[in-house]
SEKE-439212 format. One record per atom (N, C-alpha, C): x, y, z; residue number from 1. Coordinates in pm, whole numbers. Layout:
! residues N
      u      v      w   n
      X      Y      Z NUM
...
This chain:
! residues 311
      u      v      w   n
    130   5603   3471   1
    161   5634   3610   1
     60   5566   3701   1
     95   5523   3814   2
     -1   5477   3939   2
     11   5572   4075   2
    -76   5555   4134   3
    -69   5633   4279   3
   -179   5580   4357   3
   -140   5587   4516   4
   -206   5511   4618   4
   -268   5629   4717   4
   -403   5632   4715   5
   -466   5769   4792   5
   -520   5667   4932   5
   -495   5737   5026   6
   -568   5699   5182   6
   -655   5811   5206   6
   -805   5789   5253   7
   -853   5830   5262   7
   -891   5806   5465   7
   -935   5915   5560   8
   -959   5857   5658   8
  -1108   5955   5736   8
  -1201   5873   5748   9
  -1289   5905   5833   9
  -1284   5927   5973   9
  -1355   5890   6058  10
  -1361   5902   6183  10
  -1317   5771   6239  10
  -1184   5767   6345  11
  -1090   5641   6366  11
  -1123   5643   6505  11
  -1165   5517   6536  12
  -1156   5541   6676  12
  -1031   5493   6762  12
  -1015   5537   6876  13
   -893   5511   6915  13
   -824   5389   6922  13
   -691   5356   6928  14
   -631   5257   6901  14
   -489   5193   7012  14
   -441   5116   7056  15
   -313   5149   7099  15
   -199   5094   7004  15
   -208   5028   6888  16
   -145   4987   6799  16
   -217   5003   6675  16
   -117   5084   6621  17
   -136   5119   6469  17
     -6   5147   6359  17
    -63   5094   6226  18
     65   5151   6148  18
      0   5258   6014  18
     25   5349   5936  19
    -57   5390   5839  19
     84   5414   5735  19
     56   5350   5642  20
    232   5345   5575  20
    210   5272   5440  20
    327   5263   5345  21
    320   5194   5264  21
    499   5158   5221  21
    479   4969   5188  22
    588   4932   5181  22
    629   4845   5051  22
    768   4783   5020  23
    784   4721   4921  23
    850   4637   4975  23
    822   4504   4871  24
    889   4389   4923  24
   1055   4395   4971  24
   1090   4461   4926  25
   1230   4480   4971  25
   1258   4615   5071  25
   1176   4670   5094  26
   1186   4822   5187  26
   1266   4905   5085  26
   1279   4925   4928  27
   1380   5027   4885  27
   1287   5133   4914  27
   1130   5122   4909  28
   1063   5243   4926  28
    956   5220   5091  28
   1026   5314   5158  29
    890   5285   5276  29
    857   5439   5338  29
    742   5415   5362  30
    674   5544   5439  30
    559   5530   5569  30
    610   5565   5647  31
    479   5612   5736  31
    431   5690   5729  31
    299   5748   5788  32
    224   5874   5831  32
    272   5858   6006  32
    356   5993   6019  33
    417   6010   6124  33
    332   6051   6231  33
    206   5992   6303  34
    127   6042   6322  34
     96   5936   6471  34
     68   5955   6593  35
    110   5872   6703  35
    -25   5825   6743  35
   -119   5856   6692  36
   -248   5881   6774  36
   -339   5873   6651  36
   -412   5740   6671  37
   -486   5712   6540  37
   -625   5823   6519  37
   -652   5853   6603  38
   -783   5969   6600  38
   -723   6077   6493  38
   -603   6108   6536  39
   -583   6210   6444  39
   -581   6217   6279  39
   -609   6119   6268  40
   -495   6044   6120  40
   -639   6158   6018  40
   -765   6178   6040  41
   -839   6261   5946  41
   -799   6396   5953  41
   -715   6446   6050  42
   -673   6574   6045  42
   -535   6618   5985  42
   -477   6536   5940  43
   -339   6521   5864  43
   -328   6478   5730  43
   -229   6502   5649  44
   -247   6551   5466  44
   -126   6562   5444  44
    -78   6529   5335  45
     42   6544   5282  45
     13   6622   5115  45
   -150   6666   5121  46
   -155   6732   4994  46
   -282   6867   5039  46
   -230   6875   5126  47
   -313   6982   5178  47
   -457   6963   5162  47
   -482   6862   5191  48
   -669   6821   5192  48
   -685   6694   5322  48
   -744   6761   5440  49
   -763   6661   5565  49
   -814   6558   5521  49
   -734   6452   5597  50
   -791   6330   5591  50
   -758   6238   5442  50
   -696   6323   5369  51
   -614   6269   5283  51
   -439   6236   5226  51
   -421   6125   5237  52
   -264   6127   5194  52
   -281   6033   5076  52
   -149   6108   4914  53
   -144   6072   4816  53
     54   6049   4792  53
     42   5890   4739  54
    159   5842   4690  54
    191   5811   4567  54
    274   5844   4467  55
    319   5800   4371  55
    382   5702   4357  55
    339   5562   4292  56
    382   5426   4316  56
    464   5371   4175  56
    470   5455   4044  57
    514   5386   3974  57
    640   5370   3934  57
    735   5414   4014  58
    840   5382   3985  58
    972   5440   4127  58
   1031   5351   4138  59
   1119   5373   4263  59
   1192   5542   4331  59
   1150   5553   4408  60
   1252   5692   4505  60
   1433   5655   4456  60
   1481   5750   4481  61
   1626   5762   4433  61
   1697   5899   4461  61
   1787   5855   4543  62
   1883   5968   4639  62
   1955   6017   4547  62
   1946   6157   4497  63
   2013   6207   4418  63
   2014   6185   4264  63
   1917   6076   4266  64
   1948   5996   4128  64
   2068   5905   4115  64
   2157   5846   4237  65
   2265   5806   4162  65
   2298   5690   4334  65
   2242   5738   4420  66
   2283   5660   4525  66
   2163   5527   4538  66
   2198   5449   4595  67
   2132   5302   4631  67
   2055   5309   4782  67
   1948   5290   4774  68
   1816   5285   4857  68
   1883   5276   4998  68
   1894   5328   5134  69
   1955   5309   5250  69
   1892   5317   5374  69
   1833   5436   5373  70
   1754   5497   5489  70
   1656   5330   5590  70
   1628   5272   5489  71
   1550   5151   5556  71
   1615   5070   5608  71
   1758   5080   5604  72
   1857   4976   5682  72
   1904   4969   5816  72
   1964   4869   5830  73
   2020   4880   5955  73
   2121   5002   5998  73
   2058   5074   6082  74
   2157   5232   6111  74
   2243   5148   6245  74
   2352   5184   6211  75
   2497   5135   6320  75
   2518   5212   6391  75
   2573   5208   6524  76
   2571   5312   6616  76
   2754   5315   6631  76
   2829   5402   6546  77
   2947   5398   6623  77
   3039   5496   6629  77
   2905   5555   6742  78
   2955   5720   6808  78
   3082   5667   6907  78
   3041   5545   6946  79
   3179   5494   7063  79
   3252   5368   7025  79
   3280   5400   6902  80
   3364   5225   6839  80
   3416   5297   6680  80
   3526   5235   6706  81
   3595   5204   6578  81
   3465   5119   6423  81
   3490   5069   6450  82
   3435   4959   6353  82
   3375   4868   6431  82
   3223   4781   6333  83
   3119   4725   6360  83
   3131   4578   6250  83
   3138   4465   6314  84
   3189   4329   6231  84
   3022   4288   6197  84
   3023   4283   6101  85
   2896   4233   6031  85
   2876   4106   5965  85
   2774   4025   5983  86
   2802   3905   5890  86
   2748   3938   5739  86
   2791   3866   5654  87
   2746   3868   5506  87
   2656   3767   5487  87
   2468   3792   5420  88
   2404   3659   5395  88
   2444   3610   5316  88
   2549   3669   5204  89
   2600   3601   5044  89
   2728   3635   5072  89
   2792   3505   5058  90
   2965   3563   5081  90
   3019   3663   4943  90
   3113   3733   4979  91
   3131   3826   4863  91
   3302   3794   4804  91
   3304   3772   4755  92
   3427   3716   4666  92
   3571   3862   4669  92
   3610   3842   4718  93
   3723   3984   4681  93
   3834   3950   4629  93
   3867   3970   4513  94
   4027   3944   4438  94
   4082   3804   4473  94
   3955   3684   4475  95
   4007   3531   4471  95
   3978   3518   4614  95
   3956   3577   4747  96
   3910   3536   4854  96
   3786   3546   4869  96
   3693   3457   4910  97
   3598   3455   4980  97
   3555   3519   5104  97
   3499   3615   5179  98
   3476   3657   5263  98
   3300   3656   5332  98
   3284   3588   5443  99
   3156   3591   5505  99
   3139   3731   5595  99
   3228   3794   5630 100
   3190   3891   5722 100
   3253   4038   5689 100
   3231   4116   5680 101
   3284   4254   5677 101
   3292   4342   5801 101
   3424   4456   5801 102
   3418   4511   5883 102
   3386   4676   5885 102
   3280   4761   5913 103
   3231   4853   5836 103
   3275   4969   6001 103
   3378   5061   5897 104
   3449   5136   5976 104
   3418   5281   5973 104
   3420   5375   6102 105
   3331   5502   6117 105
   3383   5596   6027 105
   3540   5551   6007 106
   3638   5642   5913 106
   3650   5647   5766 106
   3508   5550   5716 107
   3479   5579   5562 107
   3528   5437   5489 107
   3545   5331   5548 108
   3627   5252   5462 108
   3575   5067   5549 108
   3568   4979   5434 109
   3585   4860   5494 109
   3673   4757   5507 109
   3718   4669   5587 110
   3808   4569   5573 110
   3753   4379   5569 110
   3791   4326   5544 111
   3753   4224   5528 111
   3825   4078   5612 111
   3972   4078   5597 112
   4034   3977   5643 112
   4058   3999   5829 112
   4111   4110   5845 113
   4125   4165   5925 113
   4108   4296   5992 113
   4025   4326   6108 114
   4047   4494   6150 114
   4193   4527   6138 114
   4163   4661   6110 115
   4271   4772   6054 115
   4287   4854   6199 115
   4407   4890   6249 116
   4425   4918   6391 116
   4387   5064   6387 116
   4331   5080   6445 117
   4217   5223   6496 117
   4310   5344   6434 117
   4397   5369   6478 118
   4507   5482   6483 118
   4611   5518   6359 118
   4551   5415   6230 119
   4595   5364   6134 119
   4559   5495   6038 119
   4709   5594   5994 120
   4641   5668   5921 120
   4607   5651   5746 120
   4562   5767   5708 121
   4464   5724   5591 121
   4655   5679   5491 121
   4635   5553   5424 122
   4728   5563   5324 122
   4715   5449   5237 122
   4733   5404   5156 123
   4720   5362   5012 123
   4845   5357   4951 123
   4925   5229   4891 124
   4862   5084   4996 124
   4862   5060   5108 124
   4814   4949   5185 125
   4776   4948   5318 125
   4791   4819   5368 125
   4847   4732   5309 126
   4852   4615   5324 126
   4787   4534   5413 126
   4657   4542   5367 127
   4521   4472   5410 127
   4424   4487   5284 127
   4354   4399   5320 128
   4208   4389   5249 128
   4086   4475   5259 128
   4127   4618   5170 129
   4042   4708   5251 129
   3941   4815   5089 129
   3835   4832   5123 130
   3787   4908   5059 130
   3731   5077   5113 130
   3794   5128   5016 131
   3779   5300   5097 131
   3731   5395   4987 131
   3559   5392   5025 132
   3551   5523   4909 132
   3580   5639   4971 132
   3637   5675   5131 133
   3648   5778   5146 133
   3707   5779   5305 133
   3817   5730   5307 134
   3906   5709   5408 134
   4003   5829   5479 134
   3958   5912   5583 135
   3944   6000   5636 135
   3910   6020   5776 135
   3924   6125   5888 136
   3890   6149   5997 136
   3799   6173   6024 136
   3674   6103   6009 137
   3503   6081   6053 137
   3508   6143   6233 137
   3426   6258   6280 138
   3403   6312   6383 138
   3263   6229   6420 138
   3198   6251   6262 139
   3050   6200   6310 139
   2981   6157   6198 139
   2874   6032   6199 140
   2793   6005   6089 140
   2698   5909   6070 140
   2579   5913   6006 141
   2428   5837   6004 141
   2521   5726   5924 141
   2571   5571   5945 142
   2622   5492   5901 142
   2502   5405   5904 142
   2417   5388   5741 143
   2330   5283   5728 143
   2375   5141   5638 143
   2363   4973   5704 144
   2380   4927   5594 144
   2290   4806   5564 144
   2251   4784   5469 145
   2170   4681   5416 145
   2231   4579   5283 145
   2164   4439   5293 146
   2205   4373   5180 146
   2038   4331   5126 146
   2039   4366   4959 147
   1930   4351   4956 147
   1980   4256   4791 147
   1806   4184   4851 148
   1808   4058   4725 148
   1680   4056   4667 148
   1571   4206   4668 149
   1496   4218   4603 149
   1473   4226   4470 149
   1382   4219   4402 150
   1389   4237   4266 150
   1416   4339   4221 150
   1367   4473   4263 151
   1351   4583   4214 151
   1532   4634   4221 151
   1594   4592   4327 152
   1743   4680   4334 152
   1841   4558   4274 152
   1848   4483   4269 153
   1864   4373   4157 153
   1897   4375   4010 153
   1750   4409   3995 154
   1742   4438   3844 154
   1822   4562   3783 154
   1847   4676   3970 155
   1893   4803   3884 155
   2054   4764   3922 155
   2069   4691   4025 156
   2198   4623   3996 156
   2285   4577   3872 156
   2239   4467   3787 157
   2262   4394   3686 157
   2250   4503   3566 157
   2107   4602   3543 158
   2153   4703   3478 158
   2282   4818   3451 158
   2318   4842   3591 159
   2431   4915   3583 159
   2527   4809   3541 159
   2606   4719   3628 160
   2693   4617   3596 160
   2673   4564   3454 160
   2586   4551   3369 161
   2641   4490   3231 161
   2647   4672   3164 161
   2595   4777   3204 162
   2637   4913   3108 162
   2772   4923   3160 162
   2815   4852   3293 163
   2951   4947   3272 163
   3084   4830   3219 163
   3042   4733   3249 164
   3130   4602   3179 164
   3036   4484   3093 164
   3020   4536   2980 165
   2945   4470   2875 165
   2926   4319   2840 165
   3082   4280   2868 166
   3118   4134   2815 166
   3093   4063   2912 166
   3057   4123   3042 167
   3045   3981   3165 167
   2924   3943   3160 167
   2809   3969   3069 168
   2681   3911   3070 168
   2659   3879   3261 168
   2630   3943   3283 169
   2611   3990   3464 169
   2478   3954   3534 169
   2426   3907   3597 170
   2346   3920   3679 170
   2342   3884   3847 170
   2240   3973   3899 171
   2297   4036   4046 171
   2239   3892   4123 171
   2299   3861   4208 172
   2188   3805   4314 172
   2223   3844   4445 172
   2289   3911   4438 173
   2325   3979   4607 173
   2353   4149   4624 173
   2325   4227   4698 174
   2423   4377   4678 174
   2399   4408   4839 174
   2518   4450   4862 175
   2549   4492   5039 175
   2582   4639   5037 175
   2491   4731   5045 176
   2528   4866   5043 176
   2513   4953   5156 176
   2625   5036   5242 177
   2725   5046   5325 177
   2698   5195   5303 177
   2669   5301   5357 178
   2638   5454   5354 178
   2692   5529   5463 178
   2767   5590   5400 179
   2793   5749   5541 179
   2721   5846   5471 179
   2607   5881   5570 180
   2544   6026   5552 180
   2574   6140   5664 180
   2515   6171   5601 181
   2571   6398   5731 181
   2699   6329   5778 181
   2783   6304   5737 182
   2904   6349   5736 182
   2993   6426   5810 182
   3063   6423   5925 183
   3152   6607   5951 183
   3282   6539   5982 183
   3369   6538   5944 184
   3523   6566   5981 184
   3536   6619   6116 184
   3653   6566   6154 185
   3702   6589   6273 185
   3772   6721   6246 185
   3759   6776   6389 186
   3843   6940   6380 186
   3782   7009   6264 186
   3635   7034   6227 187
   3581   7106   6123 187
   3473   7157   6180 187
   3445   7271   6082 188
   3234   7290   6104 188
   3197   7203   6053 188
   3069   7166   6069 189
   2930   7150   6050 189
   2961   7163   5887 189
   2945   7078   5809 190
   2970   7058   5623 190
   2943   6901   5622 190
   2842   6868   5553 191
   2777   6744   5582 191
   2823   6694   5439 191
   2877   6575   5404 192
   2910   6485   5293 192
   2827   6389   5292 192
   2821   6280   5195 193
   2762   6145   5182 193
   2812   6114   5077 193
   2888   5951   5136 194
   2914   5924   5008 194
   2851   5752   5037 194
   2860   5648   4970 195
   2828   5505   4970 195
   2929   5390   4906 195
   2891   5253   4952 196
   3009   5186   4862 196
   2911   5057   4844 196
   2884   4983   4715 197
   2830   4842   4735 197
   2897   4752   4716 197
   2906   4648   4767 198
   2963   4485   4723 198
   2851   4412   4663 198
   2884   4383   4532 199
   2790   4287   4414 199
   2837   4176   4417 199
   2748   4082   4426 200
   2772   3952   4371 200
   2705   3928   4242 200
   2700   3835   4173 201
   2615   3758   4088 201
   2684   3676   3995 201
   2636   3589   3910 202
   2668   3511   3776 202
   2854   3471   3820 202
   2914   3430   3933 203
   3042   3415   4008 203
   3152   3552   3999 203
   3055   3610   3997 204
   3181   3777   3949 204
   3126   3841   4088 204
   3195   3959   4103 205
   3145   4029   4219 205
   3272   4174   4151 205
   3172   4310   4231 206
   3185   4418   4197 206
   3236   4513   4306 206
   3289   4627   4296 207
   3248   4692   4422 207
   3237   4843   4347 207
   3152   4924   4396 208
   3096   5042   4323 208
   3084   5158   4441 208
   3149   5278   4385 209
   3182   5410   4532 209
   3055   5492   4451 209
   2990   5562   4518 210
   2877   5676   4477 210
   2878   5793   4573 210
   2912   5882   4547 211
   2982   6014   4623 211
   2852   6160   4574 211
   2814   6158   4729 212
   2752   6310   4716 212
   2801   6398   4707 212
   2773   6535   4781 213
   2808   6634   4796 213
   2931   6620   4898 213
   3083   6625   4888 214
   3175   6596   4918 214
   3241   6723   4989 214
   3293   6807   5071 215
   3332   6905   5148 215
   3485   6899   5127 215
   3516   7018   5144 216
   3675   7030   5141 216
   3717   6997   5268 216
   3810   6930   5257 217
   3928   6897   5396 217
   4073   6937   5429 217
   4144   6961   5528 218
   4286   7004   5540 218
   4281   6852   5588 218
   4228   6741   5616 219
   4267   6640   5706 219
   4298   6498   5568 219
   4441   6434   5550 220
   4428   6322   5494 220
   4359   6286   5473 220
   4314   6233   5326 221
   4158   6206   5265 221
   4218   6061   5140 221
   4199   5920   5183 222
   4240   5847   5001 222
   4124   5813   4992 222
   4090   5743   4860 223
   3965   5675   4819 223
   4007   5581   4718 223
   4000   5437   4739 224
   4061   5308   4713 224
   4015   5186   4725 224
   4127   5135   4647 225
   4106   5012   4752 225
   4265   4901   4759 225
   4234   4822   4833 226
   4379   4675   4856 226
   4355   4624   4867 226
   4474   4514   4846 227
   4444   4349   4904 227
   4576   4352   5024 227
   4571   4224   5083 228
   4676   4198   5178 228
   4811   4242   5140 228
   4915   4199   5058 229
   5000   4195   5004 229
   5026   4332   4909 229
   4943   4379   4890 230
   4960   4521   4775 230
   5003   4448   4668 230
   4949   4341   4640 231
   5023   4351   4468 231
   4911   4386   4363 231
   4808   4420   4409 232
   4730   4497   4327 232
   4668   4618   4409 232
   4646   4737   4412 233
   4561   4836   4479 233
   4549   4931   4374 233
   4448   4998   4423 234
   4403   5134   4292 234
   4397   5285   4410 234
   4421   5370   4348 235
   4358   5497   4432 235
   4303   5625   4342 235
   4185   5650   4400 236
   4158   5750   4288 236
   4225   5903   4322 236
   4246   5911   4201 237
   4342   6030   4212 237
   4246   6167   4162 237
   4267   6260   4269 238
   4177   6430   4254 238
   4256   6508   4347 238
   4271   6621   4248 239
   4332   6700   4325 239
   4241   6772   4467 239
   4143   6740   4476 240
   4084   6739   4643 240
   3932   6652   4667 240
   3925   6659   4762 241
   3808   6552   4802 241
   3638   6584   4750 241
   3671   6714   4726 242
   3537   6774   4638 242
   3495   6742   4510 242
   3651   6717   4457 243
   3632   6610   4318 243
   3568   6520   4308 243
   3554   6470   4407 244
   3481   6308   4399 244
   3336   6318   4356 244
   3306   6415   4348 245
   3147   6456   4329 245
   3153   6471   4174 245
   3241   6492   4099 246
   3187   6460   3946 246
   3309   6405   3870 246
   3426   6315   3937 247
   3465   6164   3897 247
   3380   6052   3854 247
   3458   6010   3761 248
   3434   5866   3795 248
   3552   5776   3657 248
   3481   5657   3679 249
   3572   5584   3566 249
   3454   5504   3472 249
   3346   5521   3503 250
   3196   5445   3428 250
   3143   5576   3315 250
   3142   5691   3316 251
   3121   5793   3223 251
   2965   5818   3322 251
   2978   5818   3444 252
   2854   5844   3572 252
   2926   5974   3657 252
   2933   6066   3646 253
   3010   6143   3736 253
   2939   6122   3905 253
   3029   6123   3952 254
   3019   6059   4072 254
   3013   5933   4119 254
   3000   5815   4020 255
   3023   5658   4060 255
   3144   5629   3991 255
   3205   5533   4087 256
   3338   5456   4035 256
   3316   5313   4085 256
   3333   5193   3941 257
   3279   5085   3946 257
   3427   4989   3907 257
   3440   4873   4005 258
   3528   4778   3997 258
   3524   4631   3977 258
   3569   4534   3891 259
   3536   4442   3927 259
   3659   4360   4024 259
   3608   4261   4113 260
   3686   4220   4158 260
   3786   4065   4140 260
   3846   4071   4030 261
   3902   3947   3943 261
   3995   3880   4070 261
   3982   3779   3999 262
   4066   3697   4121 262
   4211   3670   4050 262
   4327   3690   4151 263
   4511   3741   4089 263
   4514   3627   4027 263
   4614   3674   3925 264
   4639   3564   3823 264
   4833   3629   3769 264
   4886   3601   3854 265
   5025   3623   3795 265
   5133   3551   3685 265
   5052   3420   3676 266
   5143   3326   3538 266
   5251   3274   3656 266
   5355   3281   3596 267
   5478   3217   3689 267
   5469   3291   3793 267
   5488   3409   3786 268
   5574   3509   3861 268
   5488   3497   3989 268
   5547   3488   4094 269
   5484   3574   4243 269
   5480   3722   4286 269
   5377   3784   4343 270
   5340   3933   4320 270
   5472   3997   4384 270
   5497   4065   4270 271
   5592   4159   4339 271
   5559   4261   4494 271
   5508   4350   4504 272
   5469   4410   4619 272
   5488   4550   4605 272
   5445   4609   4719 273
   5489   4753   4648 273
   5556   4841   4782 273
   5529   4745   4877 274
   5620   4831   5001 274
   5766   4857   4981 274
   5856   4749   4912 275
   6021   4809   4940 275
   6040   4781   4779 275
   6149   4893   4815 276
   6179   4887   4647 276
   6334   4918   4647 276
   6421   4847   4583 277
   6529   4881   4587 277
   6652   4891   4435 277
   6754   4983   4419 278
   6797   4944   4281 278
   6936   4976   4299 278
   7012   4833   4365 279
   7179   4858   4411 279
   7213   4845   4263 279
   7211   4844   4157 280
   7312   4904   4051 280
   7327   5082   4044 280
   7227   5078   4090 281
   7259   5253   4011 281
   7392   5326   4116 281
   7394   5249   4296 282
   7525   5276   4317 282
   7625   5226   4400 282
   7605   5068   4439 283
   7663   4983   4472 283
   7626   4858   4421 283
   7710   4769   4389 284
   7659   4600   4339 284
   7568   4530   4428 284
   7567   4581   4576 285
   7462   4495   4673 285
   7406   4599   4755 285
   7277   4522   4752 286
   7198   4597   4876 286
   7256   4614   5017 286
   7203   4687   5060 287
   7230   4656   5220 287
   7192   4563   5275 287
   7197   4509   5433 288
   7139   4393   5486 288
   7001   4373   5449 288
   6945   4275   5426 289
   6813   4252   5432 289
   6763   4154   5541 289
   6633   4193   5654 290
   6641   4127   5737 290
   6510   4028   5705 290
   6583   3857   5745 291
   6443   3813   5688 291
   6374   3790   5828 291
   6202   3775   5804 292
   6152   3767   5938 292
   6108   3645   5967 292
   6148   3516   5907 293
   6178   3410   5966 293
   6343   3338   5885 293
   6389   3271   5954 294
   6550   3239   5927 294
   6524   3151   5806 294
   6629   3126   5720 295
   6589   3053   5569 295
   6694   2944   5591 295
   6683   2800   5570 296
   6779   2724   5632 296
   6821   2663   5455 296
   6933   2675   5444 297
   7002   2684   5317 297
   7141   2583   5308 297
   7111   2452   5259 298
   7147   2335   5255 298
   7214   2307   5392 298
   7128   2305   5505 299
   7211   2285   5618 299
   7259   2385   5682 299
   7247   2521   5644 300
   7279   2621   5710 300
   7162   2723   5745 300
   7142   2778   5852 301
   7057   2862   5859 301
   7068   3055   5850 301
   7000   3075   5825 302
   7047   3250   5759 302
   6986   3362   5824 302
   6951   3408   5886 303
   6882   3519   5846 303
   6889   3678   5813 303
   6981   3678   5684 304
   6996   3798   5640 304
   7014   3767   5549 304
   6963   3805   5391 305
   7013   3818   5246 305
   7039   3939   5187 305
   7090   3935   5066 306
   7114   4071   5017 306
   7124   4046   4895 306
   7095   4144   4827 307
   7071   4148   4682 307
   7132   4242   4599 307
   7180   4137   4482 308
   7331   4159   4443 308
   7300   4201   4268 308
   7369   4318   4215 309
   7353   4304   4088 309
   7467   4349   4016 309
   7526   4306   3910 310
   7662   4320   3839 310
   7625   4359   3699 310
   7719   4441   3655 311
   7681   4486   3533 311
   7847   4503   3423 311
């Protein structure tokens, strides 16, 4: 074990001061909250003046299970929808590339495009969206940071090769995205936290949900994710939002880890999952189908098909 003791004599006054200790990456930082350098011998964090003692050998950890935040950039969006962020490492999502993210008050991010404010919670969504917890946000400490230190790195690439073995993994990027104190709209005071990261490394990229203490809701609640088109989306399924606190799909109760493969359909083009139709079971043709641009068909132009099946 290591530990860092400050000791302080008689300080004379100052108008700039810091008394703190930091890491190259900020996963661990501290001040002595203390405004007025004279005072700094009359203050203790171990009940002995003039002394403060830190334990240095091995990293702080929220819960044991959440990713370092508090040192990040805190977002203000008591009066906004969503906050467009740039990415220092572009993050790869299901074969697209993306430089910027859009980090939304209602628990969820988008990527290609903002998602229209008034948009309720549903799955699929036909956008590019990640939601560990897509819901009616009243209020919340939204911190986010991308960090390329060693120390969250290393615990990066650790998790990522325990939970997918064969990708021989390593991190060089992680963008981690936090709602803390928590409250739902139209509720008391019941504070949640949950988090979401985007991994890069070794050309793979990840995305990983880590869920605190989770509150019951009467208000629409999914936790997911999509691409544009819906021909791939996932949603985790619990019979209520309190579940999410000892889910998962890694054998971590409370983390759920994804990778993000880029589509690969062979011949076929993605089916979709918005309309679905099956005129055998009680007419040979569909009804009209309207197309939303006209299909010009050896010289003729169309715009309506229908789909026909004989048996």
């Amino acid at each position: 074990m290591s530990f860092t003791l400050m000791h302080y004599g008689h300080i004379a006054p100052t108008y700039e001061f810091k008394s703190s200790c930091d890491t190259i990456d900020s996963t661990d930082l501290f001040s002595i909250p203390v405004y007025d350098a004279t005072k700094l011998p009359f203050t203790s964090n171990v009940n002995i003046m003039g002394r403060w003692v830190f334990r240095t050998d091995k990293t702080s950890e929220i819960n044991g299970l959440f990713y370092p935040f508090r040192n990040g950039n805190k977002l203000n969006l008591q009066h906004y929808e969503f906050s467009e962020l740039n990415l220092q490492t572009p993050f790869s999502y299901f074969g697209l590339t993306y430089k910027t993210v859009n980090v939304y008050k209602n628990g969820f991010l988008t990527f290609n495009r903002p998602l229209f404010p008034s948009s309720p919670p549903t799955l699929p969504a036909n956008i590019d969206i990640v939601a560990p917890l897509w819901t009616d946000i009243d209020n919340s400490d939204i911190y986010v940071q991308e960090f390329k230190g060693v120390r969250v790195l290393q615990r990066v690439t650790n998790d990522i090769r325990q939970y997918f073995p064969n990708t021989n993994f390593t991190a060089d990027s992680v963008f981690v995205c936090t709602w803390e104190n928590v409250t739902y709209v139209n509720t008391s005071a019941q504070y949640s936290s949950f988090q979401v990261l985007l991994i890069s490394g070794s050309g793979l990229s990840f995305i990983v949900f880590n869920y605190g203490s989770i509150p019951q809701t009467t208000l629409t609640a999914m936790a997911g994710y999509d691409i544009a088109d819906s021909s791939i989306y996932y949603t985790i399924t619990v019979s209520n939002v309190t579940n999410l606190t000892n889910s998962t799909n890694v054998n971590v109760k409370g983390r759920w880890a994804f990778r993000t493969l880029p589509i690969e359909h062979g011949l076929f083009y993605p089916v979709g999952y918005q309309d679905s139709l099956n005129p055998c079971q009680s007419n040979p043709s569909s009804p009209t189908l309207h197309l939303q641009n006209p299909f010009l068909y050896f010289g003729r132009k169309y715009h309506n098909i229908y789909s026909c099946c004989f048996s």
